[in-house]
C-alpha positions as CSV (number, residue, x, y, z in Angstrom):
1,X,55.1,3.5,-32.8
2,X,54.7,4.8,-36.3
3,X,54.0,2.6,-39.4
4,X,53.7,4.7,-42.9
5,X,52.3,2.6,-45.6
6,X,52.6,3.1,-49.0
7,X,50.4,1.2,-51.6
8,X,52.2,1.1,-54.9
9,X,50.6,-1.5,-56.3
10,X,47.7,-0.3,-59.0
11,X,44.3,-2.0,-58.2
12,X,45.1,-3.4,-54.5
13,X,43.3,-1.7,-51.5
14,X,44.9,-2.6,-48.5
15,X,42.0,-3.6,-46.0
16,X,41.7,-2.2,-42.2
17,X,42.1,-5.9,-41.4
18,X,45.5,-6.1,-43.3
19,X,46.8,-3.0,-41.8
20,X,45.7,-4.0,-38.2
21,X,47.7,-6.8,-38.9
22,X,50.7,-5.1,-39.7
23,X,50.2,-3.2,-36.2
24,X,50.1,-6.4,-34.7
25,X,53.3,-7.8,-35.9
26,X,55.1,-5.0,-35.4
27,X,53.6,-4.4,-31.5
28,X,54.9,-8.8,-31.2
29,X,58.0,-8.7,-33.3
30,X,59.2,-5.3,-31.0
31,X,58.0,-6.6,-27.9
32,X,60.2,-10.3,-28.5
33,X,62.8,-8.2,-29.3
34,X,62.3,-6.1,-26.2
35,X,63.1,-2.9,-27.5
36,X,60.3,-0.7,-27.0
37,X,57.9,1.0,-29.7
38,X,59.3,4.0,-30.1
39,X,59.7,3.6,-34.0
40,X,58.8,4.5,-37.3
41,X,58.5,2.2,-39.5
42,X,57.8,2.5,-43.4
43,X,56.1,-0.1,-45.3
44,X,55.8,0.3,-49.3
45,X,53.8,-3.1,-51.2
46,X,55.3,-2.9,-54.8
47,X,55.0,-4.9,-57.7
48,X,57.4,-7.4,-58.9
49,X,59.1,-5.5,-61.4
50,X,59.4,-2.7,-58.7
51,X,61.0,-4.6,-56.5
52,X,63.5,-6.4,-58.9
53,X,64.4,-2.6,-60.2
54,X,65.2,-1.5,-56.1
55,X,67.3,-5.3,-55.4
56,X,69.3,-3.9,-58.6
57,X,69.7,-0.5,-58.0
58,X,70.5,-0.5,-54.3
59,X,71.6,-4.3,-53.7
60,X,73.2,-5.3,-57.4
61,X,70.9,-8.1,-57.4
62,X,68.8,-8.2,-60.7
63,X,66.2,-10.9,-59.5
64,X,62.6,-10.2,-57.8
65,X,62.7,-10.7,-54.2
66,X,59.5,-11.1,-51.6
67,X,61.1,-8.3,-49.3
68,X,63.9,-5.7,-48.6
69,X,64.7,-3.9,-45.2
70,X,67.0,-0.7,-45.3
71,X,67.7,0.0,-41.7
72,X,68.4,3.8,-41.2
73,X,70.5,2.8,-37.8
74,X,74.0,0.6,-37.5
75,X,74.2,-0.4,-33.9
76,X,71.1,0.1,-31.2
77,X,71.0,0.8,-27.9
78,X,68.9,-0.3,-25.3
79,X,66.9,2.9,-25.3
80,X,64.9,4.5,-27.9
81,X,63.4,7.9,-28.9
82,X,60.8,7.9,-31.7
83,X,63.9,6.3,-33.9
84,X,63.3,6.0,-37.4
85,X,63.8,2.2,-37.6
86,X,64.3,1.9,-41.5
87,X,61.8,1.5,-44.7
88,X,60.7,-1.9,-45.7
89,X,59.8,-3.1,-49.3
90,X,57.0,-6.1,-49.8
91,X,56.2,-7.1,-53.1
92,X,52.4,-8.0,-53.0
93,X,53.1,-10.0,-56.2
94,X,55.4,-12.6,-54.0
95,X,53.1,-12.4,-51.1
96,X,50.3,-14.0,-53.5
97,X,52.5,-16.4,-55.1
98,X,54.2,-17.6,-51.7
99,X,51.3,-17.8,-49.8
100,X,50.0,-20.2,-53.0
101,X,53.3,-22.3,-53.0
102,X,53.2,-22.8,-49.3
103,X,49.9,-23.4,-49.1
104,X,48.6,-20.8,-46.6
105,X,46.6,-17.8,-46.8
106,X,48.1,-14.2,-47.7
107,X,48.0,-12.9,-44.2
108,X,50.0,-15.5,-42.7
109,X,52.9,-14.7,-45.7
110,X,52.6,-11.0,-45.4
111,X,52.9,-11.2,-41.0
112,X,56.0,-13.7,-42.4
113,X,57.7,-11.2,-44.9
114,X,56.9,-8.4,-42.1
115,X,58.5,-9.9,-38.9
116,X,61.5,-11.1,-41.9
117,X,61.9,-7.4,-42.6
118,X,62.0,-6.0,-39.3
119,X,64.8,-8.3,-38.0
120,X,66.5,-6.8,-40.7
121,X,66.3,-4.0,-40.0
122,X,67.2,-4.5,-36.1
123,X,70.7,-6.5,-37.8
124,X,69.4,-9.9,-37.9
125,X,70.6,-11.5,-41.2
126,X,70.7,-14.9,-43.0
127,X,74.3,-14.5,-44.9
128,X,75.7,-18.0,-43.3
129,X,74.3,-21.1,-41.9
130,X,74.6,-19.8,-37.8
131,X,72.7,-16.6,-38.5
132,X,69.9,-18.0,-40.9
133,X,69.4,-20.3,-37.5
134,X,69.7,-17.2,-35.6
135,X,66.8,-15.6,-37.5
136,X,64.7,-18.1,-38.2
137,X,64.5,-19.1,-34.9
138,X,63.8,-15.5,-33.9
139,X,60.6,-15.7,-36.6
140,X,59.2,-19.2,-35.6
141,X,59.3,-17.4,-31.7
142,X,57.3,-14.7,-33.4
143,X,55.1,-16.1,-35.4
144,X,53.9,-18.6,-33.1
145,X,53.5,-15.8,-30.6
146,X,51.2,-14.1,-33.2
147,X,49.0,-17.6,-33.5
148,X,49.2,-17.3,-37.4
149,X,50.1,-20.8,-38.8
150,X,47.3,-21.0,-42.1
């Protein structure tokens, strides 16, 4: 498995802690899903107003958002070869606020946003009431998996 991060976000270093993190949820989220690691991922932490700008430009929604998945495949099959899963979009602006709101720490909301994004990208969505069961389900088997609940 391949993660590529991009820091667009002036002034925040992302730690060796933070990234092993991300390696971590990706490896569990993968592994749940049972489909292998054969993947590229991309990861890009933005700003707010970066974020609102791509939910306009690409989704028509002119709000900030935490996160936004663009899967680069349709359908999967069972079997993968280095696939290029899709890019993912995490404003570092929500992760701080969330993670104040709900009162836990920033790693817990950025593993959260993360395993959110990737069942995007692998078709999980939240558009009616079955799926958003569907999918969060899928991220409370996840998360607790990963032991990150503060």
């Amino acid at each position: 498995m391949e993660i590529l991060i991009d820091v667009r976000k002036e002034g925040f270093g992302l730690k060796e802690s933070l990234t092993e993190l991300i390696d971590r949820v990706a490896e569990q989220t993968l592994e749940h899903l049972n489909k292998g690691k054969n993947f590229e991922i991309s990861i890009s932490f933005v700003t707010n107003e970066e974020i609102r700008e791509l939910n306009k430009t690409y989704l028509g929604n002119d709000y900030v958002t935490d996160v936004l998945s663009f899967p680069m495949e349709d359908e999967f099959g069972s079997d993968y070869d280095n696939t290029v899963l899709g890019d993912v979009v995490i404003s570092i602006d929500k992760i701080r606020e969330q993670a104040e709101e709900f009162n836990h720490s920033f790693e817990r909301e950025l593993a959260y946003l993360f395993v959110h994004s990737l069942l995007h990208l692998f078709g999980y969505d939240h558009i009616n009431e079955q799926d958003k069961d569907i999918m969060r389900n899928e991220e409370k088997s996840i998360m607790d998996k990963l032991k990150i609940y503060k």
